[in-house]
N, C-alpha and C positions, 0 to 999 in steps of 0.2 A: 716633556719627553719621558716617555717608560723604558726604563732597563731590563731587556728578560735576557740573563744568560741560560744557556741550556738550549738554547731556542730552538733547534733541529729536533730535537727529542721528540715522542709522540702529543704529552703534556705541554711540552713548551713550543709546538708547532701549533696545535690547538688556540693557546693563548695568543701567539703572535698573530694567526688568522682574526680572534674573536678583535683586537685592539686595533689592528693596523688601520681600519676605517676611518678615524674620525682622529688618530694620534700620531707622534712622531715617534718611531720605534729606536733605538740603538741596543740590536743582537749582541751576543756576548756567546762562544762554545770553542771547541776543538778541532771539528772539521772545517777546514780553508774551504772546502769543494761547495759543503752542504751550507752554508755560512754566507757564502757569495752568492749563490742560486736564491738563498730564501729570501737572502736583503734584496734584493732584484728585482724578484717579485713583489715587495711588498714597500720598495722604494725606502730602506733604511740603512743606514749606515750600520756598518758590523766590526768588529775586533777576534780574531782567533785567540786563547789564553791557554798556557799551558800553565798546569796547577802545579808542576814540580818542577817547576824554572820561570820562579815570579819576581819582577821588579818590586821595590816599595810600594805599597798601596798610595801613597802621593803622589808615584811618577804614575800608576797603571790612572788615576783620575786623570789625566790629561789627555783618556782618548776620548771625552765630552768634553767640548769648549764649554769654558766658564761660564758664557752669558749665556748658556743654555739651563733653564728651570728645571730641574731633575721632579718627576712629579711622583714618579714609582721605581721600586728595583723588585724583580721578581724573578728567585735564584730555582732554577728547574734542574740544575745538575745533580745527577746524584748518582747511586748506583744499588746494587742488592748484593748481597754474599748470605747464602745460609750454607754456614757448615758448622760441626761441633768445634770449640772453641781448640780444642786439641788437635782438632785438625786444619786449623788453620795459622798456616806461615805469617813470619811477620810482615814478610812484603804485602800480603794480600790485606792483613790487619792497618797497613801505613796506608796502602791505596786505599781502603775505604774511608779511612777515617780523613784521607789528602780531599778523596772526590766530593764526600758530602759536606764534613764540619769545615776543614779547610777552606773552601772554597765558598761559603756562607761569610767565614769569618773576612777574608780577604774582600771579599765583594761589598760589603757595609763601611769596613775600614776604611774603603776608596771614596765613597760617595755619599757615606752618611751626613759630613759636613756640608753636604750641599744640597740636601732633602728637606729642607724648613717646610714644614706643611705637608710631608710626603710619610709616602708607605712605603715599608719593604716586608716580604713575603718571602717566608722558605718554607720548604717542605720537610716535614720529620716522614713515619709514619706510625700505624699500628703499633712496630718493635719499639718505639721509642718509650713507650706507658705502660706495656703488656707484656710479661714473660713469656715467650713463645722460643718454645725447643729450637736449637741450631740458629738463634737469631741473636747469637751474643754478640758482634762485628758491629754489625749493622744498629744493634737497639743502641751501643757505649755511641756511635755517631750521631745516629737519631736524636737520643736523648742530650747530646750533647749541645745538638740544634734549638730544641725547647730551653734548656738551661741556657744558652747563648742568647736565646731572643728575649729572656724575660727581664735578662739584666739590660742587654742596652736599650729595652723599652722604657725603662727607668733612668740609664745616661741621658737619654734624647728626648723624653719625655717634655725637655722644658723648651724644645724646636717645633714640638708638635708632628716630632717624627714618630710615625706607629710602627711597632714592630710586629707583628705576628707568623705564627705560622699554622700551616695547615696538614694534617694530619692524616692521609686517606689509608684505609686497608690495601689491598692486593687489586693493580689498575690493569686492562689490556692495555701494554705498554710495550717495547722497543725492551724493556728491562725485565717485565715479565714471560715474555719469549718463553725459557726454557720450564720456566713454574710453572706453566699451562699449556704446557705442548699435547697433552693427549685428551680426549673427552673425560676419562677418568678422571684425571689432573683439575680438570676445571671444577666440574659436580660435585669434587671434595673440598673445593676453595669456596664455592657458591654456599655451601652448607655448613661452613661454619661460620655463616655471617645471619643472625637474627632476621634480618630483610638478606633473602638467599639471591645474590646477584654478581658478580663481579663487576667492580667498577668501572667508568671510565672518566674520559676528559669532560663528557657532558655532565656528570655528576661533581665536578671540582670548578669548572670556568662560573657558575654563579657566586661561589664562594668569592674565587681571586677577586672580581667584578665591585663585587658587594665592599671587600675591605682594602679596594683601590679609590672610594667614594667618598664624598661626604656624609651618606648615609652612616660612613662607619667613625665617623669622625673622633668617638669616645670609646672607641676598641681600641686596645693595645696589650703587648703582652700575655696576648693570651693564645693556647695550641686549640682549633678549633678540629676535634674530629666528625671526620665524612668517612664513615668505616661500615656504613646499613648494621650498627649497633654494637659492632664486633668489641667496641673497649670499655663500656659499659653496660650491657642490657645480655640477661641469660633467656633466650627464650624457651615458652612452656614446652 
């Protein structure tokens, strides 16, 4: 069985389409409505969570029955905030840091004991490696993600549990909505990426694929960026 919470998202609809062929899915998100339509379709059991009224991560494991082989978890929730750091509230400072690191951390808690031979996958991004203006919120989560995943790839290291995560720049996404609302908006996002493009799901689903496999079998611990060069490379 693979775990993808986030699942409704545009990333995490994506993935749930590319997997549910040939695997047993169990969704993991917020919306009741979007949550029961998608398992529906795609014949999976599902769980609504709220991140700011959580059981034990030992009781939240009981919504996979034991004798079920956990083979992946692959955490797609997340969210954006770019503001100066002065201007933003702390409520908005605790929900980001609730939506992304939190909910990384709560989701592994629950089910890393029962990953032997398994993957799990979260998403930092860009702001997590790269100081970019107005992305103080967001990169303290992000980063918070990488530094999370390298340690318990090293706790779990000896289950043969892999931890990684992956890393994209700016995705047409449900979350990037308001970032690229005008053709302006876009042609300024697309150019400040080395390879001028805006991402999407089809440039991240070979990634998840790849370090769900055996092929990946000796990766772990490591932030893999899909950013068309934005975190390393100055083009001429």
């Amino acid at each position: 069985m693979y775990i993808i919470a986030g699942s409704t998202g545009t990333l995490g609809t994506a993935i749930v389409n590319e997997l549910s062929n040939n695997n047993e899915l169990f969704l993991i998100g917020r919306d009741q409505d979007k949550l029961k339509e998608q398992a529906s379709s795609v014949n999976a059991s599902y769980q609504v969570i709220d991140l700011k009224n959580t059981v034990e991560p030992r009781e939240f494991a009981k919504i996979v029955d034991t004798e079920i082989e956990i083979k992946g978890l692959i955490n797609c929730i997340g969210s954006i905030l770019i503001k100066p750091l002065h201007g933003t509230s702390i409520e908005e400072f605790n929900d980001v840091l609730t939506t992304n690191l939190f909910s990384s951390y709560f989701l592994l808690a629950s089910f890393a004991r029962r990953m032997k031979n398994g993957s799990a996958i979260f998403f930092s991004s860009i702001a997590g490696s790269k100081g970019l203006s107005n992305h103080e919120v967001i990169s303290a989560a992000k980063g918070g993600i990488e530094g999370f995943a390298r340690s318990a790839a090293a706790t779990y290291a000896k289950d043969n549990l892999r931890v990684n995560v992956i890393a994209p720049s700016i995705m047409d996404s449900n979350m990037s909505q308001k970032i690229l609302s005008s053709d302006t908006a876009r042609e300024v996002s697309k150019n400040m990426h080395p390879i001028s493009k805006i991402g999407n799901s089809d440039d991240i689903l070979p990634v998840v694929k790849w370090l769900l496999s055996t092929d990946a079998q000796w990766v772990t611990g490591q932030t893999i960026h899909v950013d068309g060069g934005l975190s390393t490379v100055k083009p001429r």
